[in-house]
C-alpha positions as CSV (number, residue, x, y, z in Angstrom):
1,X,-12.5,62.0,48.4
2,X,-14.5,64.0,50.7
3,X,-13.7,65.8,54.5
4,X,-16.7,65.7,56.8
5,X,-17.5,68.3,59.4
6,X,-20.4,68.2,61.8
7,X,-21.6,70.7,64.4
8,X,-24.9,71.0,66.5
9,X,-27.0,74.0,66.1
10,X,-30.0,74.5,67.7
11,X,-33.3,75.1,65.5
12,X,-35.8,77.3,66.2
13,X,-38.6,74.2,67.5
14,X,-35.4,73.2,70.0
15,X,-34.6,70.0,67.7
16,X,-31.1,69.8,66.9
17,X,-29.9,71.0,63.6
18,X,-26.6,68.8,62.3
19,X,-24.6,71.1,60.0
20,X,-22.3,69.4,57.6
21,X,-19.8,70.9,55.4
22,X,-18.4,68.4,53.1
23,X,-16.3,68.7,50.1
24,X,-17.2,65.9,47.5
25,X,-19.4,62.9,48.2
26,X,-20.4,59.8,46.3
27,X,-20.5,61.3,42.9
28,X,-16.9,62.7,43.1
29,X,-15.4,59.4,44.2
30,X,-17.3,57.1,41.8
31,X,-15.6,59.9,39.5
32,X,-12.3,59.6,40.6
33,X,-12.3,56.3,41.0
34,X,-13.6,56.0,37.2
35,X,-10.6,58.1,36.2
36,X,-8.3,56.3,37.9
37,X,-9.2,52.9,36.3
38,X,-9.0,55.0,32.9
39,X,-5.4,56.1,33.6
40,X,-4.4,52.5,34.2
41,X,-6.1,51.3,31.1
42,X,-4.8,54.1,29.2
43,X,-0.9,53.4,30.7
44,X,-1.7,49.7,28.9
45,X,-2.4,50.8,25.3
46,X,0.9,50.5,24.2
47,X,0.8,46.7,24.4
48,X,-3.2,46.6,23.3
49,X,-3.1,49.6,20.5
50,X,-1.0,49.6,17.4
51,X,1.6,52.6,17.4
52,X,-0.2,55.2,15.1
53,X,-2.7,55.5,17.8
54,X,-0.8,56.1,20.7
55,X,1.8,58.8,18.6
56,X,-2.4,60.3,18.5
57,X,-2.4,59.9,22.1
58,X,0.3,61.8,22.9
59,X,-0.8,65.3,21.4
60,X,-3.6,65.2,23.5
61,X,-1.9,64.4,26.5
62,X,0.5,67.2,25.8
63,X,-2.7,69.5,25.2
64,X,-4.0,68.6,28.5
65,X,-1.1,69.5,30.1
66,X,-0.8,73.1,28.6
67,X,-4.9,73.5,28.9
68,X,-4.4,72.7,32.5
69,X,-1.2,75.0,33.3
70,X,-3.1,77.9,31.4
71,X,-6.1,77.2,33.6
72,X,-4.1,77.5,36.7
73,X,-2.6,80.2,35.6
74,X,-5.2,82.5,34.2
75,X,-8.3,80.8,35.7
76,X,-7.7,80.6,39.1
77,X,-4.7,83.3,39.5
78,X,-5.7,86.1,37.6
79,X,-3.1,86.2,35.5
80,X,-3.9,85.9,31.5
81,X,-0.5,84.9,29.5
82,X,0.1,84.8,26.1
83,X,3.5,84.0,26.0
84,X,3.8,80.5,27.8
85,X,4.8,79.4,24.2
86,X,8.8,80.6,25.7
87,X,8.3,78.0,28.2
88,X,7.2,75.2,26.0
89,X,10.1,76.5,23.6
90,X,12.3,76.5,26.8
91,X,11.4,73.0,27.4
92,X,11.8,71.4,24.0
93,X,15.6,72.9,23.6
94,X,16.3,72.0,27.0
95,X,16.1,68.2,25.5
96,X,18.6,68.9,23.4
97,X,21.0,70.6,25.9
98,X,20.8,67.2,28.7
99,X,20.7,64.5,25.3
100,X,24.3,65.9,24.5
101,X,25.6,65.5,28.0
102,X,24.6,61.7,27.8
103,X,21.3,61.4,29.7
104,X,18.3,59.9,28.4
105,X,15.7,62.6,27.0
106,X,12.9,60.5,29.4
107,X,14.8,61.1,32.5
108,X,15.9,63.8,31.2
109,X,12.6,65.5,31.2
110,X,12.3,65.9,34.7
111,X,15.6,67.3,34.6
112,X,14.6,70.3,32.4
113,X,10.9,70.5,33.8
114,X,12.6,71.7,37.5
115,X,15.7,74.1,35.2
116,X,13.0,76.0,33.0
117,X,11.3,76.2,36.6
118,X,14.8,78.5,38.0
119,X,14.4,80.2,35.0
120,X,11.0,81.3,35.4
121,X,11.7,82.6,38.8
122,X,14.2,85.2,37.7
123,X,11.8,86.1,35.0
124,X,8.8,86.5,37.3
125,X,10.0,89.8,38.6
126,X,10.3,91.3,35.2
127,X,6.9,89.7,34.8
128,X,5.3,91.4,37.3
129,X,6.1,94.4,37.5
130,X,3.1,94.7,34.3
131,X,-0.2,94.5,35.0
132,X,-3.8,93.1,33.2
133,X,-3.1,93.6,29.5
134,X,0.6,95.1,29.8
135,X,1.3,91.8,31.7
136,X,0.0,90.0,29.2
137,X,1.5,91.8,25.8
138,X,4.5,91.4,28.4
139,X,4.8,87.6,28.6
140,X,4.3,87.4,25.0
141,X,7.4,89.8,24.6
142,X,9.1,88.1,26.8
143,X,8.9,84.7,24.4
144,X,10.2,86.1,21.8
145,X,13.2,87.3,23.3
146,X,13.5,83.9,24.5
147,X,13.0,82.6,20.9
148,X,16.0,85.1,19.9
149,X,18.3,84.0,22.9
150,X,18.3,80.3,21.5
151,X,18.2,80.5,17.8
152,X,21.6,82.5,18.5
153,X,23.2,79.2,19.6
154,X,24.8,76.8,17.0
155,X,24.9,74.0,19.3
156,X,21.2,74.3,19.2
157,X,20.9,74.4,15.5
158,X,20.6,78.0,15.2
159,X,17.8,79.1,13.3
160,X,17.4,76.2,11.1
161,X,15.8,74.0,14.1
162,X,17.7,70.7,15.1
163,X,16.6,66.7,15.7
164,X,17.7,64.4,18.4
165,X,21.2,62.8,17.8
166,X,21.4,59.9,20.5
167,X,17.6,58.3,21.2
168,X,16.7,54.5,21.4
169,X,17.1,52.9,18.2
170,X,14.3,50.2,18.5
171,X,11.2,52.5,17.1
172,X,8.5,50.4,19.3
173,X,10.2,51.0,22.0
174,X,10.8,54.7,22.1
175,X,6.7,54.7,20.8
176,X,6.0,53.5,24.1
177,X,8.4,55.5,26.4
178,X,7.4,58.6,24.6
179,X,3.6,57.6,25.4
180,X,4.1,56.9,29.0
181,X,6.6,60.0,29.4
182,X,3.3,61.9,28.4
183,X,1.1,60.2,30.2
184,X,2.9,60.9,33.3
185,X,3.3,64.6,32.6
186,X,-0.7,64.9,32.3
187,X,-1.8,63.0,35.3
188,X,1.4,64.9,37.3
189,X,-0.1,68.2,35.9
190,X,-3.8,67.5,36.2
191,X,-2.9,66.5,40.0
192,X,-0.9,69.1,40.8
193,X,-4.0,71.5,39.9
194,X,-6.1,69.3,41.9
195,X,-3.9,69.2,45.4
196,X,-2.9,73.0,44.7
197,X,-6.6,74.2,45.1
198,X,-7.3,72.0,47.3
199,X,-4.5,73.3,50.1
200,X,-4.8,77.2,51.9
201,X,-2.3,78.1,49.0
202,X,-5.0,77.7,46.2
203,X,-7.3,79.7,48.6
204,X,-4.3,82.4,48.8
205,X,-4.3,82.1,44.7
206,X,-8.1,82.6,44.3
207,X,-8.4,85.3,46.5
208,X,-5.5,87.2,44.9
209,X,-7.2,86.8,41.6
210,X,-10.4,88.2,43.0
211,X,-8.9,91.5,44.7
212,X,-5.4,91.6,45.8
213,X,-5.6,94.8,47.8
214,X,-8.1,92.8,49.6
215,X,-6.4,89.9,50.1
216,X,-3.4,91.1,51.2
217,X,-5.9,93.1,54.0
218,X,-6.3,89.6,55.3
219,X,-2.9,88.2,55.6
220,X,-2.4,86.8,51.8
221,X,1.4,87.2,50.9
222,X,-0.1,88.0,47.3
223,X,3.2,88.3,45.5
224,X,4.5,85.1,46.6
225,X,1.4,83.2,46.1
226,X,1.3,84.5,42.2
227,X,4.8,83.7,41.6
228,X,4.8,80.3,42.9
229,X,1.8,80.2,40.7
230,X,3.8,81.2,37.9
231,X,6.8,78.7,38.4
232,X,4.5,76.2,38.4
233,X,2.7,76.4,35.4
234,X,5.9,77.8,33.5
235,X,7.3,73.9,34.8
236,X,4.4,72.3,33.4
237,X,4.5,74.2,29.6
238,X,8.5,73.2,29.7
239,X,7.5,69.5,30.5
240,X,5.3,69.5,27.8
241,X,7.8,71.2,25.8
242,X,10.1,68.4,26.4
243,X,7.1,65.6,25.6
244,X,6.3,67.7,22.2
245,X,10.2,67.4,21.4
246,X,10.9,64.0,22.2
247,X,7.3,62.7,20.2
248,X,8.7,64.9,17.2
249,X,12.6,63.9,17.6
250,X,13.5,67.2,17.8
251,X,12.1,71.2,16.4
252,X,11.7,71.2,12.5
253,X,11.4,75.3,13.1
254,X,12.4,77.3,16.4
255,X,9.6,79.5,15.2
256,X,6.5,77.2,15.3
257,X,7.6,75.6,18.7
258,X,7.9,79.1,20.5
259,X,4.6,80.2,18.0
260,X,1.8,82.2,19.6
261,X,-0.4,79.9,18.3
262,X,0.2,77.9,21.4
263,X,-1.1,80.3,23.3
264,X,-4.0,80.7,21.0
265,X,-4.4,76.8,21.3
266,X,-4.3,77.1,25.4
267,X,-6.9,79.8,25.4
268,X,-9.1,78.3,23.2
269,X,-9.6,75.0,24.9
270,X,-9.7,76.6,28.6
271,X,-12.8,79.0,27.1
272,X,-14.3,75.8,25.4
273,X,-13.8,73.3,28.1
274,X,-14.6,75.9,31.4
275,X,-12.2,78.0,32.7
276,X,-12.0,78.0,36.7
277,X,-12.2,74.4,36.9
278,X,-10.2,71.2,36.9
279,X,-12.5,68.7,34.1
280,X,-12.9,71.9,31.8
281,X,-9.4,71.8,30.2
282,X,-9.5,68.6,29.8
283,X,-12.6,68.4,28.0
284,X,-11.3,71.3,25.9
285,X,-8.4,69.5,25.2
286,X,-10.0,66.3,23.9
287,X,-12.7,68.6,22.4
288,X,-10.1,70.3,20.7
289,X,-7.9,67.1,19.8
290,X,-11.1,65.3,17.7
291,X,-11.4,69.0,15.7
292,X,-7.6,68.9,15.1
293,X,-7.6,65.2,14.1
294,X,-10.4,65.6,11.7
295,X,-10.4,69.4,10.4
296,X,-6.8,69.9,10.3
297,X,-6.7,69.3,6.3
298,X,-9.5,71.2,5.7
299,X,-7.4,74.8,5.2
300,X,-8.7,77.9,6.4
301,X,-11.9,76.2,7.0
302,X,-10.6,74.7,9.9
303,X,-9.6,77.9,11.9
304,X,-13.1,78.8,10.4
305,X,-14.8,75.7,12.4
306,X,-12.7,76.7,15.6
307,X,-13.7,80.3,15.4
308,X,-17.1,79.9,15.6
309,X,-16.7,77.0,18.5
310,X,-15.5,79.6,20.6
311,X,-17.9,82.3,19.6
312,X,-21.2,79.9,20.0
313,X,-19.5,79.0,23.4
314,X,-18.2,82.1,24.7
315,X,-21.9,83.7,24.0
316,X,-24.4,81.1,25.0
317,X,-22.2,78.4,27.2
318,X,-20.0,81.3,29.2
319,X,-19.4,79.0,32.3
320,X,-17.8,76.4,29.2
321,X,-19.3,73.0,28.6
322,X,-18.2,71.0,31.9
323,X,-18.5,74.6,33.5
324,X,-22.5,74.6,32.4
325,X,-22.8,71.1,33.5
326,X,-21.3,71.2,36.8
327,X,-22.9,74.1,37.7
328,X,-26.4,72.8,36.7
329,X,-26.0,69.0,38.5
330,X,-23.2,70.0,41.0
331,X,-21.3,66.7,40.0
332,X,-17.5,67.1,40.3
333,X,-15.1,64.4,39.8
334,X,-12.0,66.6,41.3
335,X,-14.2,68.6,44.0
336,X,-12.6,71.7,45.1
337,X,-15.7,73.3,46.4
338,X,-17.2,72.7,49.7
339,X,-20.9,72.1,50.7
340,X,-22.7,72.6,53.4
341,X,-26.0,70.9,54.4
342,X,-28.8,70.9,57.0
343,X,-30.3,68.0,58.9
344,X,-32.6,68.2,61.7
C-alpha cells in the first residue's frame, strides 16, 4: 500500500522537476500481498497439518505477539520494560476468572485482553512517574507485586497454580480453536503496530521517544501519547497471556508465567530480529522459535547458544537481521517510512 504525492518544482535548466513522496511501492505490496496469502494458508493448517504441529504453531504465534508489543513499546516509544511478564500473568488468570462465570475462554479472551487494558491505565501513572532505568527496574517491580496480589486468591489456586475446569471436551477441536485464537491475536497485534505508526499518533510516539522536551515544543501531548502506548502493548502481552493459558489448560506455576524470563525472551528476539521495525520481531520470533524447538533439551548449552546469538548480533548486525537488510535494499513489506524522489 503506497500514498502518492506530486508537486512541480522548477529545475535550475527551467524543465520541470516532479517531486514524489511516496510511502511503499511495488516491493511493499507484492510483500503484503505475499503475507496475506500466508495468513490464509496458515488459518488452514488445522484441517491440512496433524495436531502436534499446530500446538508448535501456537508458541510462536504467542512469541510474535509479545516481540511485537515489546517493540512498540521500547522500539518506537522509548520506553524499555522488563516487567510486561505482569501483563501476560494478568492475562492468563484473567481466563480463569471469565471460565468460572460461564463464558467460553475463546471469547473470553477478548474479554480480558480490553480488562487487563483498564488495569494498565491506573498503573501507568505509577509507571511513570520513573524514568530510563528506574522505569524499567520499576515495571519489573511492579510484576511481582502483581504476581503476589493473585497467588493470594484461592479461587485462583493460590500459589500452587490452577488448570481450566470447564473447556471443550472433543481434544481436535479445542486444538483448532486454540490455534486460530492465536492466530488472530498475532495478525490483530502485528496490525495494530502497522496502522499505529502509520497514523500522526505513531509520529507523536516516535518523536517522544527521540526528545520529549522537544516534542512537546511542537505540540506533542507526550504523556498521553506514551500511555496510550502503554495500554496498548500491556493489551497485547494479556492476550497472549490468555493464548499461553488456554494452549496449556491452565498455569502449572504462578511463578514461571509472571517469570522475568519473558521479558528476557521479548528482548532478545526484538535485538535479534531489529528493533524499530515491524518484520524484525517477527523474524526474531521465528528465529528464536527454531532455537527453542531444537536447543531446548540441550541444558545450559542452550542459554549458551542464545547468549552468544545476541552478542554476535548486537556487535556486528546492530540494526538486527531484517534491520541490516532493509536498510541495505530498502525493501519493506509493512512500509512505515516515506520516500521521496526526483524526476525531471
Amino acid at each position: 500500500m503506497s500514498a502518492v504525492q506530486q508537486q512541480d518544482v522548477p529545475g535550475a535548466t527551467g524543465a520541470a522537476t516532479t517531486i514524489a513522496v511516496s510511502r511503499g511501492g511495488p516491493g511493499a505490496r507484492v510483500g503484503l500481498g505475499v503475507a496475506a496469502l500466508l495468513v490464509v494458508l496458515l488459518a488452514a493448517l488445522p484441517y491440512l497439518m496433524p495436531p502436534g504441529t499446530t500446538s508448535a504453531l501456537v508458541k510462536l504465534f504467542y512469541l510474535i505477539t509479545l516481540a511485537s508489543m515489546w517493540n512498540m513499546l521500547a522500539g518506537y516509544a522509548g520506553m524499555v520494560s522488563i516487567g510486561q511478564q505482569a501483563y501476560i500473568g494478568l492475562g492468563a488468570y484473567g481466563v480463569f476468572v471469565v471460565n468460572d462465570t460461564g463464558m467460553n475462554v475463546w471469547s473470553g479472551t477478548v474479554v480480558v485482553t480490553l480488562a487487563i487494558a483498564l488495569i494498565a491505565w491506573p498503573v501507568s501513572y505509577l509507571a511513570f512517574r520513573l524514568r530510563g532505568g528506574y522505569f524499567a527496574v520499576g515495571t519489573w517491580v511492579l510484576a511481582e507485586v502483581a504476581r503476589l496480589i493473585v497467588i493470594r486468591f484461592d479461587s485462583l489456586g493460590a500459589g500452587q497454580g490452577r488448570s481450566l475446569d470447564s473447556i471443550t471436551e472433543d481434544p481436535l477441536l479445542r486444538r483448532a480453536y486454540t490455534y486460530w485464537l492465536a492466530l488472530a491475536v498475532m495478525v490483530v497485534a502485528v496490525l495494530t503496530v502497522y496502522g499505529v505508526l502509520r497514523s500522526r499518533f505513531g509520529l507523536d510516539m516516535q518523536a517522544t521517544r527521540d526528545e520529549e522536551v522537544a516534542a512537546q515544543s511542537l505540540g506533542v501531548q507526550v504523556t498521553r501519547a506514551k500511555r496510550l502506548v502503554f495500554i496498548l502493548t500491556a493489551a497485547g502481552c494479556a492476550a497472549a497471556g490468555a493464548v499461553i493459558c488456554i494452549s496449556s489448560l491452565g498455569v502449572a506455576d504462578p511463578d514461571a508465567i509472571f517469570g522475568v524470563q519473558y521479558s528476557a525472551f521479548m528482548i532478545f528476539m526484538v535485538v535479534i530480529g531489529g528493533i524499530g521495525t515491524v518484520e524484525g520481531p517477527v523474524v526474531g520470533a521465528l528465529l528464536y522459535f527454531i532455537l527453542d524447538e531444537y536447543l531446548s533439551q540441550s541444558g545450559v548449552w542452550y542459554l549458551v547458544v542464545l547468549g552468544v546469538a545476541a552478542i554476535v548480533i548486537a556487535l556486528y548486525l546492530p540494526r538486527g537481521l531484517w534491520g541490516t537488510f532493509a536498510h541495505r535494499t530498502g525493501f519493506a513489506v509493512f512500509a512505515i517510512r516515506h520516500r521521496v524522489t526526483a524526476r525531471s
